[in-house]
N, C-alpha and C positions, 0 to 999 in steps of 0.2 A: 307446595314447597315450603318447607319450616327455614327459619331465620334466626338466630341468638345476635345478641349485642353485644359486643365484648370492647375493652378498652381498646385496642385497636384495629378494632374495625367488626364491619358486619358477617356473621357468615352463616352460608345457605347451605340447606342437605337436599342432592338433587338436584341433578340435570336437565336439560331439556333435550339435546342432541350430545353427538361423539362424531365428531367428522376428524381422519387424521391425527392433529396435532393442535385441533380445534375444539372446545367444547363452548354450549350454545346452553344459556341461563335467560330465566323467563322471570317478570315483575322483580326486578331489583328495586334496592334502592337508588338515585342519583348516583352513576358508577363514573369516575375520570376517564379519560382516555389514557393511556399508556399505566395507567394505576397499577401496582401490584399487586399481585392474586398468592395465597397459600391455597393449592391443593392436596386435602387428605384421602385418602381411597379407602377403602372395607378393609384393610389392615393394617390401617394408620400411621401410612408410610405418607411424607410430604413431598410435593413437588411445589417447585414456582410456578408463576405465569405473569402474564401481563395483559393487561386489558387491549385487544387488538380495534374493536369499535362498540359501539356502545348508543342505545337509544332508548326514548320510552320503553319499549314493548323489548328488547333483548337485548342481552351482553355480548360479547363475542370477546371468549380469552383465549389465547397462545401455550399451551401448555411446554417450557422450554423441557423439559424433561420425556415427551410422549405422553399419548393416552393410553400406555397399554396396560390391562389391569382393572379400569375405569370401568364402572357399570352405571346407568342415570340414576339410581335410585338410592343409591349408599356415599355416592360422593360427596364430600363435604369443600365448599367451596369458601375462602374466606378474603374479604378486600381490604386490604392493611389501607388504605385513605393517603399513600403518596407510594410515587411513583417507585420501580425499581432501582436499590438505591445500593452503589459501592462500595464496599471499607474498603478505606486508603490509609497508608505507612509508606514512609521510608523503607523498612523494612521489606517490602515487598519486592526491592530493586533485586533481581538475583534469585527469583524463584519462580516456580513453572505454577501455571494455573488453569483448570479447563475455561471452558469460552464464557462459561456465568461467574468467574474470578473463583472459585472455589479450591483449593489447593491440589493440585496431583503429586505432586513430588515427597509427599508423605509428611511436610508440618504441618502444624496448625492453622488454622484461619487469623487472619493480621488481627492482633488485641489493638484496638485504636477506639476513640470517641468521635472521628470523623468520617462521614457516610458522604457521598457523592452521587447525584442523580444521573443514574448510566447517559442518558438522553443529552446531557451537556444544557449549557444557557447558548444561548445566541450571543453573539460578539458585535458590537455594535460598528460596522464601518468605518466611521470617524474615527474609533479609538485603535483599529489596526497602523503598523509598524509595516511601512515597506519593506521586504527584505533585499539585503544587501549582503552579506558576507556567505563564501560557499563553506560548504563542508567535502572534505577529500575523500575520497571514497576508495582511492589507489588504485581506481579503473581506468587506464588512459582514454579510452573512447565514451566513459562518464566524464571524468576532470575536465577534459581536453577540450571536447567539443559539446559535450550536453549536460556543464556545469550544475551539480545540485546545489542550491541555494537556501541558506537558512530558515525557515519558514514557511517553503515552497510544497508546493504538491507534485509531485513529477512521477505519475506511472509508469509503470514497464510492462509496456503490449509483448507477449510470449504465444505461444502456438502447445498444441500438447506435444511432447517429444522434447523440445525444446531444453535449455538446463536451465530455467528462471529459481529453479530449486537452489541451485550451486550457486550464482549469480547472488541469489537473496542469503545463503548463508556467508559466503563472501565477503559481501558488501555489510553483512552485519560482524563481522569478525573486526573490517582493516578499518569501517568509517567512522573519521577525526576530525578535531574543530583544532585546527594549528594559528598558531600563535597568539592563542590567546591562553590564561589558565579559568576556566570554566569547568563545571560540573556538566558533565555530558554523559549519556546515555542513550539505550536502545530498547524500544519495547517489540516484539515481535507476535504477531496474531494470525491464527493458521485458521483457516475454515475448509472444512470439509476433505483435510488433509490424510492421506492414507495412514497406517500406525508404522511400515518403516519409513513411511518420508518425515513422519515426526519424529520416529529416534535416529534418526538422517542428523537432524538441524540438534537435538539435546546432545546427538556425542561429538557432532562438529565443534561445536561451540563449549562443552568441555572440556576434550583433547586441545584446543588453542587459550584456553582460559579465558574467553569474553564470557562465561556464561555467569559471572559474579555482577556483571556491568551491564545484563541482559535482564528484562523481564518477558516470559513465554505465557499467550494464552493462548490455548491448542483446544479448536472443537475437531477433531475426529470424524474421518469417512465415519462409521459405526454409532455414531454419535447421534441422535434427531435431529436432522436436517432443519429445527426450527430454531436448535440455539447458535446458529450460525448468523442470527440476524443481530443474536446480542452480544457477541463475538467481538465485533472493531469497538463496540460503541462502549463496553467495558476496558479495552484498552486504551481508546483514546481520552477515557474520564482520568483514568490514572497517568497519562499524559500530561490532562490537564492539573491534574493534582501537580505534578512534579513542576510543571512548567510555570504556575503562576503562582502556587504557593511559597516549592521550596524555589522559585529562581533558577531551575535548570532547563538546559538546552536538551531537548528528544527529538528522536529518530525512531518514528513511527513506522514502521513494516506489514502494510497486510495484504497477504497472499492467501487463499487465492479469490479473490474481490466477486471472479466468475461463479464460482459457488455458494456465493451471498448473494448474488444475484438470481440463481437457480431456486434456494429458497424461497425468496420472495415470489417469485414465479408461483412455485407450488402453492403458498398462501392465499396467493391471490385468485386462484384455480379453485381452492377448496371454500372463499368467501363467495364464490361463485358473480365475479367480477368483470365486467368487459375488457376484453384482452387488447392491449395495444401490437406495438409490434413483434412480431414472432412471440406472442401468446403471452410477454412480459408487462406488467402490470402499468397502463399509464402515469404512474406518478414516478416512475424507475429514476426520471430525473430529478426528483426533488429530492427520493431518498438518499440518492445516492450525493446529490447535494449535503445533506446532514449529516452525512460521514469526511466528505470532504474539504466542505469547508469550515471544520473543526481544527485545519491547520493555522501556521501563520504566529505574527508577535501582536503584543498588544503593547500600545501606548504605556510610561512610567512602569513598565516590567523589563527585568532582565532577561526570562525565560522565554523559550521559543517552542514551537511543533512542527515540525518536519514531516511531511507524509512520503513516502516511497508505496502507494498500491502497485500490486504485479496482480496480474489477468490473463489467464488463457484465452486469445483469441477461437473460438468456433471454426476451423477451415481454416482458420487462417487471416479469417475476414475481419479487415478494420474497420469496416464499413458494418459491421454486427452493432444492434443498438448499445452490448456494454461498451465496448470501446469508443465507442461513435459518442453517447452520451458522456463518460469518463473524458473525454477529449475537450468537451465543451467545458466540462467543469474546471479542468484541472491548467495548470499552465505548462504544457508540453508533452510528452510524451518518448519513452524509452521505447525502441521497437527493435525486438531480437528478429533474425531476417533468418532465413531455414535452408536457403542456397546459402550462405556463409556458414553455417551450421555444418550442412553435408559436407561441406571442403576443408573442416576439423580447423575451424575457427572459431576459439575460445576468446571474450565471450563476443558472441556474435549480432554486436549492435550494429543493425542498420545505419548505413551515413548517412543518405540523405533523406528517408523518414522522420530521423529523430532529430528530437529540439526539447531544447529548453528556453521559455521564453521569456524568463528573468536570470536568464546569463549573463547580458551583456552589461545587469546591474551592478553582478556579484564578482565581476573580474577586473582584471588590468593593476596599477598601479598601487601598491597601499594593502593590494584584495589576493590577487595570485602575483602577476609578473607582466609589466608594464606593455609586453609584447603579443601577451593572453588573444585580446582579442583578434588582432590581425593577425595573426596563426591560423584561431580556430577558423577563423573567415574563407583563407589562404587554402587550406585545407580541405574544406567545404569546396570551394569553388575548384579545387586540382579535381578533385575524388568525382565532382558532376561531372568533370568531360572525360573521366577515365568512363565513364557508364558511357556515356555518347560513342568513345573509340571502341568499346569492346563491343558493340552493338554492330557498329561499322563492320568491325573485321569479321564478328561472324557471316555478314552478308558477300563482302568481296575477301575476307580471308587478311591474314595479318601481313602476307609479303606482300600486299598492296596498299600497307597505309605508309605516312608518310613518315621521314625520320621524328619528328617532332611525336609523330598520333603513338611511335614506338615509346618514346620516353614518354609519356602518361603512362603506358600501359606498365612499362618497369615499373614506375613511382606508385599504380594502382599495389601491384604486386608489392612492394615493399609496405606501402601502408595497411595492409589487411597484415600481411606476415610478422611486421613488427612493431608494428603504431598498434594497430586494435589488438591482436596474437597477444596471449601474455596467460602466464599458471593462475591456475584455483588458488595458489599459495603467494605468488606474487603482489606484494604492495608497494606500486611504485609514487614514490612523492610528485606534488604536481612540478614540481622543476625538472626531474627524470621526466615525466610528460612532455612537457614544453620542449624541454631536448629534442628529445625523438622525434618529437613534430618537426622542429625545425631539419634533424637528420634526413628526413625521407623526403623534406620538400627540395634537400639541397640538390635531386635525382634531375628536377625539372632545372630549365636553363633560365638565368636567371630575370631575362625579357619578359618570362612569363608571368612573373612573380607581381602584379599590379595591387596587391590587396595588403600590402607590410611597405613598411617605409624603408627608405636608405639607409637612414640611421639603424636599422633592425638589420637589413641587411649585411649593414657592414660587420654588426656583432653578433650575428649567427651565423649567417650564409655563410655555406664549406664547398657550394659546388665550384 
């Protein structure tokens, strides 16, 4: 294998292997781990890569572009000596980019003197910023009861069929940072997403005009299933750009997390790895740690990161290692439920799966509306024993419960139908939320009501 030395960095002619979206280099020099890689082929067409592991005796790079083309003996391989690294701008707020930031939308590549190491730094514990303020989403059944919180990481568990599409366009259309004046924005990151569900999200967000206030990295079903892995990790550097350089607040979006996770699967397959469970790579949770906990504020900064990931459940199954590990990492979870789905309940968030578990930081007094939490609470606890009565009745039938088990069952009915029920176009402020809350609880009598005070009582309650 021949070598040249060039000013940035060394480079070899000649391969050793071609596996995938894997090639395999023999007597390097001392190679970094995550290093970036130029690959040239026999027509001196370039690709990236990234150094995936690395020892004495062999390299192992990620080709994000594919291998196909590649022959071992004409490749020309070259190691630029630091890592895969982002241009960032302002200017970037408002334009579409595939998953390795490179422009689709037809301009130029950002003219800037500032580069960004995809990988992010580590944020040192001590120096994180509780989060405490929500942001509005103008989803009653988000506001209301599984409050998003500035900072916070909050998935949204979906099923295939399901509309997390609509839901994620949606919520990036109507979500706002109210009463403050702040620089806010939204970055949005699609992996392994079909080409009409991405011209789905570019003419949604057109036609309603967020798409100036929007940044899109879009890797593509069609795409190499390997640059899906550098996909969030480019969006959330430019995250991080915006968040603690310029002092803005983001709203981090990536969908669909399950097909980041499939890649890595495949990777880890083709490095010929020991499989953890359902054949997904044992370190699934760290990785997916370094995506996630790249949210959050940091100490003496203004800016924030917000993560919203959405995940197609497997079957359905929570209990599937992505969601199962996602759950551990993250601090609550959105779960769209498929029985509320088939009964043409838009959007169809589960009540009592879902939680958020720095709610109860980011509400109440000062934050939404002083009566926020003993609502949501109120709420929660009608909607449990509306599942305990409808369960009843299917067994002895509804002319057999009792007057009381009847009104849950109205107030269940009212609360799907006009509490969660609500348009694709619909943004309702969290005071319209909190309303309605209080409208559908006033169905139950008011003995029941143990979870809101008097005082709340007296200025809400209508039953």
């Amino acid at each position: 294998m021949d070598y040249n030395l060039h000013d940035d960095g060394r480079e070899y002619r000649g391969v050793t292997q071609i596996n995938g979206p894997l090639i395999f280099i023999e007597k390097t020099h001392p190679v970094g781990f995550n290093e970036y890689v130029e690959i040239e082929d026999a027509n001196g067409n370039i690709r990236s890569g990234q150094v995936l592991d690395t020892s004495d005796k062999t390299v192992v790079v990620q080709v994000f572009e594919g291998t196909t083309g590649l022959d071992l003996n004409n490749t020309r391989v070259k190691f630029k000596n630091n890592p895969l690294m982002l241009p960032v701008s302002r200017n970037m707020v408002g334009r579409i980019f595939n998953g390795l930031g490179e422009p689709l939308d037809g301009g130029t590549q950002p003219i800037t003197k500032q580069y960004m190491d995809v990988n992010g730094l580590p944020i040192n514990p001590v120096s994180r910023t509780y989060p405490r303020k929500f942001i509005q989403t103008g989803i009653s059944s988000i506001d209301g009861m599984n409050t998003l919180i500035r900072g916070q990481k909050l998935p949204i568990f979906s099923g295939n069929g399901l509309p997390h599409n609509k839901l994620a366009a949606q919520i990036t259309r109507q979500a706002k940072i109210i009463g403050e004046d702040v620089d806010f924005t939204i970055i949005f990151a699609a992996m392994g997403v079909k080409n009409d569900v991405a011209n789905y999200f570019i003419k949604n967000f057109e036609q309603s005009g967020v798409l100036e206030k929007v940044t899109m990295f879009l890797s593509l079903a069609n795409d190499p299933s390997i640059e899906r892995l550098i996909t969030p990790r480019c969006a959330l550097t430019f995250a991080e750009y915006l968040a603690y350089e310029l002092q803005m607040h983001v709203l981090v979006i990536l969908i669909d997390m399950s097909n980041y996770c499939e890649a890595l699967r495949e990777i880890s397959t083709l490095r010929g790895e020991i499989p953890g469970r359902k054949a997904y790579p044992g370190y699934l949770y760290s990785d997916l740690a370094s995506i996630y906990e790249r949210a959050g504020m940091v100490k003496e900064n203004k800016g924030s990161i917000t993560q919203l990931p959405i995940l197609t459940m497997p079957n359905d199954d929570i209990s599937h290692p992505i969601p199962d590990l996602t759950g551990y990492i993250t601090e609550g979870q959105i779960v769209l439920e498929r029985d509320m789905f088939n009964r043409g309940i838009y959007a169809p968030v589960a009540g009592l799966p879902s939680l958020s578990r720095l709610m109860k930081d980011g509400i109440g007094e000062g934050l939404t509306r002083a009566d926020h939490p003993h609502l949501a609470s109120q709420l929660f606890a009608g909607y449990s024993r509306v599942k305990d009565v409808r369960a009843l009745a299917s067994i002895i039938g509804e002319e057999e419960l009792t007057p009381i088990d009847k009104r849950y069952l109205e107030f269940g009915e009212s609360f799907e139908k006009k509490y969660i029920t609500q348009s694709e176009n619909e943004d309702r402020s969290i005071e319209e939320t909190l309303d309605l809350g209080w409208q559908v609880l006033s169905i139950l009598p008011r003995d029941e009501l143990h979870r809101v005070s008097e005082e709340e009582l007296k200025k809400y309650y209508a039953g």
